[in-house]
KOLTI-272950 format. One record per residue (C-alpha): chain; residue in three letters; x, y, z; residue number from 0. Coordinates in Angstrom, 1 decimal, padded with zeros to 4 digits. Layout:
<recs>
<rec><chaine>A</chaine><residu>ALA</residu><x>X</x><y>Y</y><z>Z</z><num>NUM</num></rec>
...
</recs>
This chain:
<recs>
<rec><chaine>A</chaine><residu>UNK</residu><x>-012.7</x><y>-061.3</y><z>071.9</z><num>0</num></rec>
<rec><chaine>A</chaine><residu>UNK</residu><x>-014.8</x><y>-064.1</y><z>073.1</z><num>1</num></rec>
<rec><chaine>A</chaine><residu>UNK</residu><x>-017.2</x><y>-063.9</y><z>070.2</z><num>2</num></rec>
<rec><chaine>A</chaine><residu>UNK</residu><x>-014.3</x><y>-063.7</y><z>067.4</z><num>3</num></rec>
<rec><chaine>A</chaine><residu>UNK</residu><x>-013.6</x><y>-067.4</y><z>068.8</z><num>4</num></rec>
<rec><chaine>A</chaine><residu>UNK</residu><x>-017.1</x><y>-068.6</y><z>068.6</z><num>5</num></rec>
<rec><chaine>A</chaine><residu>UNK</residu><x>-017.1</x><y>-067.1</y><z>064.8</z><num>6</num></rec>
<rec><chaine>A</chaine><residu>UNK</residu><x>-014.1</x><y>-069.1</y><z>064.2</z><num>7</num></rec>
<rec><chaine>A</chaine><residu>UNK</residu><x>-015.0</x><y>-072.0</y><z>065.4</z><num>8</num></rec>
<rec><chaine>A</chaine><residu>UNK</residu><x>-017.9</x><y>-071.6</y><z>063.5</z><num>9</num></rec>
<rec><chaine>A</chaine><residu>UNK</residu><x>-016.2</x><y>-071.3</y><z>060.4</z><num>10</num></rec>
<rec><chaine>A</chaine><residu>UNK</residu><x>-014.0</x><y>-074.4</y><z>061.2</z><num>11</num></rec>
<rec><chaine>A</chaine><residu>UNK</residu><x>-016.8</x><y>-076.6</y><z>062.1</z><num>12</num></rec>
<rec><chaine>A</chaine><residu>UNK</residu><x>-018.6</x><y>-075.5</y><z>058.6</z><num>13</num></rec>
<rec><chaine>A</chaine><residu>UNK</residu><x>-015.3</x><y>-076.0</y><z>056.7</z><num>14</num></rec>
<rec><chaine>A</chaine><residu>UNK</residu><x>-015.2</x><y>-079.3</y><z>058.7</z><num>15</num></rec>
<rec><chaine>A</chaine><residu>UNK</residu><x>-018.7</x><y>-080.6</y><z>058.1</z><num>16</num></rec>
<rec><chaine>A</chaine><residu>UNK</residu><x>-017.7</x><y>-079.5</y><z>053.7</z><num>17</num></rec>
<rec><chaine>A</chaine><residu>UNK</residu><x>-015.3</x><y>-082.2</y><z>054.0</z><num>18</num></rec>
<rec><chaine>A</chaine><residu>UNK</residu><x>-012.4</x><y>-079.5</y><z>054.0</z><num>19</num></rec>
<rec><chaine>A</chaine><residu>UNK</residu><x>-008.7</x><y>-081.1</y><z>054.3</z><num>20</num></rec>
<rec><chaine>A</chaine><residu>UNK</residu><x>-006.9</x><y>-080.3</y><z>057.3</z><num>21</num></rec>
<rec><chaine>A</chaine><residu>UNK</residu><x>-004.5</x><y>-079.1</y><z>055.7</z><num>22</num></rec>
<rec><chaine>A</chaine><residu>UNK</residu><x>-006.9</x><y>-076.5</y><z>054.6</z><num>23</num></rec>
<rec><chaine>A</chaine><residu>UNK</residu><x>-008.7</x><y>-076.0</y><z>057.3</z><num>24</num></rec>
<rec><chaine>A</chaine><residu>UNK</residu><x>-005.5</x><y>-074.8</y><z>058.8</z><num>25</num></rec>
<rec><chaine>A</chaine><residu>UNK</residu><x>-004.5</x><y>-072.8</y><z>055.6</z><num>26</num></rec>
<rec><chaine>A</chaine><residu>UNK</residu><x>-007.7</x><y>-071.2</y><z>056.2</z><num>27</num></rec>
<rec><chaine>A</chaine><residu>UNK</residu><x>-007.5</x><y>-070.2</y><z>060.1</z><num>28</num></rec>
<rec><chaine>A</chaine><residu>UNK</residu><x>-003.7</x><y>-069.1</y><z>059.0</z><num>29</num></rec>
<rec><chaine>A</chaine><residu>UNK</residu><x>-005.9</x><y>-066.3</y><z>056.5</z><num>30</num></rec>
<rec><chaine>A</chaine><residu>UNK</residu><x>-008.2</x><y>-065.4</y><z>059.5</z><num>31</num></rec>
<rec><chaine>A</chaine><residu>UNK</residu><x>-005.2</x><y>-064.9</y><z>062.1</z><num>32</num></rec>
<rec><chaine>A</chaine><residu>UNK</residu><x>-003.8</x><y>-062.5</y><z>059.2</z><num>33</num></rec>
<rec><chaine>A</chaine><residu>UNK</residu><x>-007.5</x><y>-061.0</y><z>059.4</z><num>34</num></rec>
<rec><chaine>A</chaine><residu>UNK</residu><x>-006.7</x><y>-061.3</y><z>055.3</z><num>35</num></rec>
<rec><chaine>A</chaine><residu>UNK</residu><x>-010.4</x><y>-062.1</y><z>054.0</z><num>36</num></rec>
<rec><chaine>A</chaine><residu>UNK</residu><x>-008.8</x><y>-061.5</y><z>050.0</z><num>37</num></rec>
<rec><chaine>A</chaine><residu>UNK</residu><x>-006.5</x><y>-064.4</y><z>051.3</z><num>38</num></rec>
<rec><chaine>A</chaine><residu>UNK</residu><x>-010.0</x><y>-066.7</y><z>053.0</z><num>39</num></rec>
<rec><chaine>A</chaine><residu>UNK</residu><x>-011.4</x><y>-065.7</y><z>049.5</z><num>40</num></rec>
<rec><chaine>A</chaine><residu>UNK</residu><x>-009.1</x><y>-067.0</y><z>047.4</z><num>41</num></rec>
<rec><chaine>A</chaine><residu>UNK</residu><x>-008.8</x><y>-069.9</y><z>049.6</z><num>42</num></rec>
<rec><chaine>A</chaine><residu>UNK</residu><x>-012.7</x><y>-070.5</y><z>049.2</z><num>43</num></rec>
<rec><chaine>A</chaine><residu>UNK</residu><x>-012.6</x><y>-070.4</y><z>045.4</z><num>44</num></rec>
<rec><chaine>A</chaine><residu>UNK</residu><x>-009.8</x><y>-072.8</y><z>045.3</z><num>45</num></rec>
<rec><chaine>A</chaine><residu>UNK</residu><x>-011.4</x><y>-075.2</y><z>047.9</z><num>46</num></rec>
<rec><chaine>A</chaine><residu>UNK</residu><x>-014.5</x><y>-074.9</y><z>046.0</z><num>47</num></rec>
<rec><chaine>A</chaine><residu>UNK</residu><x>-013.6</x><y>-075.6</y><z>042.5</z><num>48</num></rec>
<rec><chaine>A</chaine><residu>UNK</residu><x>-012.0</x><y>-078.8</y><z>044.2</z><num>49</num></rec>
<rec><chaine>A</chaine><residu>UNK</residu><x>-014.8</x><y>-080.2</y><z>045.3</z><num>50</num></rec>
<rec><chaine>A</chaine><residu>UNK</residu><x>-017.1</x><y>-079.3</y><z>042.2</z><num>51</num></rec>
<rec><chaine>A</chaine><residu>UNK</residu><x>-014.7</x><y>-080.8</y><z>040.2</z><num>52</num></rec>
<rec><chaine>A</chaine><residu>UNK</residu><x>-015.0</x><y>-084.3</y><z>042.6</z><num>53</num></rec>
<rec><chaine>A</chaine><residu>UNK</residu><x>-018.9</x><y>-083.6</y><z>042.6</z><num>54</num></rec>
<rec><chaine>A</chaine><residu>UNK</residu><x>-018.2</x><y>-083.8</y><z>038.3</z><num>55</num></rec>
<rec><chaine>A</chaine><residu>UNK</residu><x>-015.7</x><y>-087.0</y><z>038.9</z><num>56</num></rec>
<rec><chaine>A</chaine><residu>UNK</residu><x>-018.8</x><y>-088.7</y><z>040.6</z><num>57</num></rec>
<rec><chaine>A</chaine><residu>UNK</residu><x>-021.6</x><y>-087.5</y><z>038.5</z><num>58</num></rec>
<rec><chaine>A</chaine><residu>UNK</residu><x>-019.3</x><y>-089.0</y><z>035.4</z><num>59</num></rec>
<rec><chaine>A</chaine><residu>UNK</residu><x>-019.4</x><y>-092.4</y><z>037.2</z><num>60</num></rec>
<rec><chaine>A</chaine><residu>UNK</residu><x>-023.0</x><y>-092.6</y><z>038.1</z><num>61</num></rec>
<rec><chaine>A</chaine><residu>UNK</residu><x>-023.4</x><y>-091.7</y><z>033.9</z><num>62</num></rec>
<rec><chaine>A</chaine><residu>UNK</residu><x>-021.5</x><y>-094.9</y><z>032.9</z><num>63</num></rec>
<rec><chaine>A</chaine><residu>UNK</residu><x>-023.3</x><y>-097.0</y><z>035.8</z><num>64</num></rec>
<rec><chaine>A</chaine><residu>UNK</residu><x>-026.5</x><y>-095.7</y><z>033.3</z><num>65</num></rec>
<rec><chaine>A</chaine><residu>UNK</residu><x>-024.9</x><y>-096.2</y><z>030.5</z><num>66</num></rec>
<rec><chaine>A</chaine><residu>UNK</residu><x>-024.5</x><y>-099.7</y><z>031.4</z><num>67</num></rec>
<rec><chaine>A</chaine><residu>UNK</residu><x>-027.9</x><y>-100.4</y><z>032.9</z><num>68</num></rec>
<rec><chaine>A</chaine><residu>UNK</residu><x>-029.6</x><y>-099.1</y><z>029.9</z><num>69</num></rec>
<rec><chaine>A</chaine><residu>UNK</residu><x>-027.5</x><y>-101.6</y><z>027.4</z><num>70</num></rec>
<rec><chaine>A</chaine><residu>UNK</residu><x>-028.0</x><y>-104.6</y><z>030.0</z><num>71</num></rec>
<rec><chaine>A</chaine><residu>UNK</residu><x>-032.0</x><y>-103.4</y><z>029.8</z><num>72</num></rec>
<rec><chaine>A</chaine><residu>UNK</residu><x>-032.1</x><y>-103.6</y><z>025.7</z><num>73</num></rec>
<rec><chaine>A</chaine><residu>UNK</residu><x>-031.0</x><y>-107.4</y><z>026.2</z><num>74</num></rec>
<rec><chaine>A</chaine><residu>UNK</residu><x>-034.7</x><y>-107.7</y><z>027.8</z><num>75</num></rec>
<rec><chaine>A</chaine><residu>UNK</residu><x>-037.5</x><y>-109.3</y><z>026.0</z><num>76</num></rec>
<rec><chaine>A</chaine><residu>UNK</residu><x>-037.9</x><y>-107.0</y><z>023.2</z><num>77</num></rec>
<rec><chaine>A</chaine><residu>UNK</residu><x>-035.3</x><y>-104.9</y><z>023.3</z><num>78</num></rec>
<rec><chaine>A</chaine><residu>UNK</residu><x>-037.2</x><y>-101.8</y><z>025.1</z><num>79</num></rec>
<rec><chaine>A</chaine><residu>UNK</residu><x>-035.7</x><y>-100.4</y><z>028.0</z><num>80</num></rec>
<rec><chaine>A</chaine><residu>UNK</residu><x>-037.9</x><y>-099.8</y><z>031.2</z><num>81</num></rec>
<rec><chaine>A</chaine><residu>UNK</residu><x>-038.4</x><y>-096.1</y><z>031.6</z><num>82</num></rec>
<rec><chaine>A</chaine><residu>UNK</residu><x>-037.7</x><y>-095.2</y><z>035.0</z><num>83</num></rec>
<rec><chaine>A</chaine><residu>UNK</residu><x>-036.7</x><y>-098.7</y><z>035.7</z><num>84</num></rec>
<rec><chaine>A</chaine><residu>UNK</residu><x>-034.7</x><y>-099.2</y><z>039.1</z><num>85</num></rec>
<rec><chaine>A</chaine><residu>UNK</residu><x>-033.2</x><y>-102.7</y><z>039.6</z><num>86</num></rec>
</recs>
């Protein structure tokens, strides 16, 4: 029994270090008391498409901050952006 707590604590420090909500992280160890790993799964995939779609949020954002560095580098002294230009 000793090493099913060290696996579970192992699996809450991992969901813990992803940045997992609480409230997850306790949905979660609620599916491992159940011993239901279709119910962990599930919970994975939703967890997961949670924090892809914050990953795409984030990647949208740096894509305007771009978007707006490249017009602002046009305005140079001949109008030609900088390739690989970091400011």
């Amino acid at each position: 029994m000793g090493n099913d707590t060290m696996v579970r604590e192992d699996v809450l420090q991992l969901l813990r270090e992803a940045e997992c909500s609480e409230e997850f992280t306790r949905q979660f160890a609620a599916a491992m008391d159940q011993e239901s790993v279709a119910g962990q799964l599930r919970l994975l995939r939703a967890q997961r498409c949670r924090q892809l779609e914050r990953l795409h949020d984030e990647e949208r954002k740096l894509d305007q901050l771009d978007y707006l560095r490249y017009r602002l580098e046009k305005q140079l002294p001949g109008g030609t952006v900088r390739k690989g230009a970091r400011t």
